[in-house]
N, C-alpha and C positions, 0 to 999 in steps of 0.2 A: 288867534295870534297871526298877523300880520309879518310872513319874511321876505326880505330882499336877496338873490342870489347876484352875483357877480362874478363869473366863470366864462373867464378866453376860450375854452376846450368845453365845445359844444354836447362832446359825450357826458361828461364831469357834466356841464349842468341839467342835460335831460336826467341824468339818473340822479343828480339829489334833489331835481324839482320834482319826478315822480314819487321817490321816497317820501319827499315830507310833504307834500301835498294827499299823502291820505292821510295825516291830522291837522295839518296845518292851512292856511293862504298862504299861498305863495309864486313868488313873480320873478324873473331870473332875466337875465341880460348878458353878452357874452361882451358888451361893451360899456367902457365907464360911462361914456356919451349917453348912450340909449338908457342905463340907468338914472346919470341923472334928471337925464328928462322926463323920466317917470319922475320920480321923486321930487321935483319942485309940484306936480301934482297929486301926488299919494302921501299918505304915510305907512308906516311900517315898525313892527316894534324890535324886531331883530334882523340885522347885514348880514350875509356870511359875504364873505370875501376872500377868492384865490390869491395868494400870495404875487405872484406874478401875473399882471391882467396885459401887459405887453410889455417886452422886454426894458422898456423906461419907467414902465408907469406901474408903481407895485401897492400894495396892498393902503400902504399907509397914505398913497395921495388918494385916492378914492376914501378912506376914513374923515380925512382934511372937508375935502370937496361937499360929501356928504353930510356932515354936520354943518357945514356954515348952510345949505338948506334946511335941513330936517333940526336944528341945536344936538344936544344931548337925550333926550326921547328915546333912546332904543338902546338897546344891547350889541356888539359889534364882535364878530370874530371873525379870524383869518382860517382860510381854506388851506390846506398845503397836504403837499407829499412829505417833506420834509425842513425841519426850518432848526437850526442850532439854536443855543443857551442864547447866545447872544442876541439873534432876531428876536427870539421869544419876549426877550427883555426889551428890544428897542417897539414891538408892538405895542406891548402892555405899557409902555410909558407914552408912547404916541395914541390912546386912547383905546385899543384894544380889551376885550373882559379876556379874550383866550385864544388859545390855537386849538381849530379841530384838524385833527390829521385825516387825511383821505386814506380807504375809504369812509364817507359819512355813512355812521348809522344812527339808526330813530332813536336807538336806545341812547348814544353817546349826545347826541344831538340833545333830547331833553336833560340829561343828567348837567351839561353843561349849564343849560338857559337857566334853570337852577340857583 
């Protein structure tokens, strides 16, 4: 399995690229740019994505972005510290499968892909 990270805060992506990179592929960017420029050349079967990747630019224009490349083919979920009832709902209705809450673990991480 093939993931895509997208994480503004470089600590946040070293440590869940090292986590799930002992089961998994996987490739990380701390910019929506530089991912999507992978991405019109890779594929991938699951996004994670930080809630807020710059103060304009949040989770759900990278989901947008990311499918008119890749279509529907993968699993997608949001990264966060913390996201209320109502994000939660505006994710999953903007194509979101889930929120994983930071920190990411291996265990929570597959229970989700699930």
């Amino acid at each position: 399995m093939k993931i895509l990270i997208i994480d503004d805060e470089p600590l946040d992506l070293f440590v869940a690229k090292r986590l799930l990179s002992l089961e998994f592929e996987v490739e990380g960017f701390t910019t929506l740019d530089e991912a999507l420029a992978w991405a019109r050349e890779n594929s991938f079967d699951v996004a994670l994505i930080d809630y807020y990747i710059t103060p304009t630019v949040l989770a759900h224009d990278a989901l947008k972005a990311l499918r008119q490349i890749n279509g529907d083919g993968f699993k997608a979920f949001t990264l966060s510290n913390y996201v209320d009832q109502q994000q939660v709902n505006a994710l999953r209705t903007s194509g979101f499968n889930d929120v994983i809450f930071k920190p990411l673990t291996l265990e929570n991480f597959k229970e989700r892909i699930r």
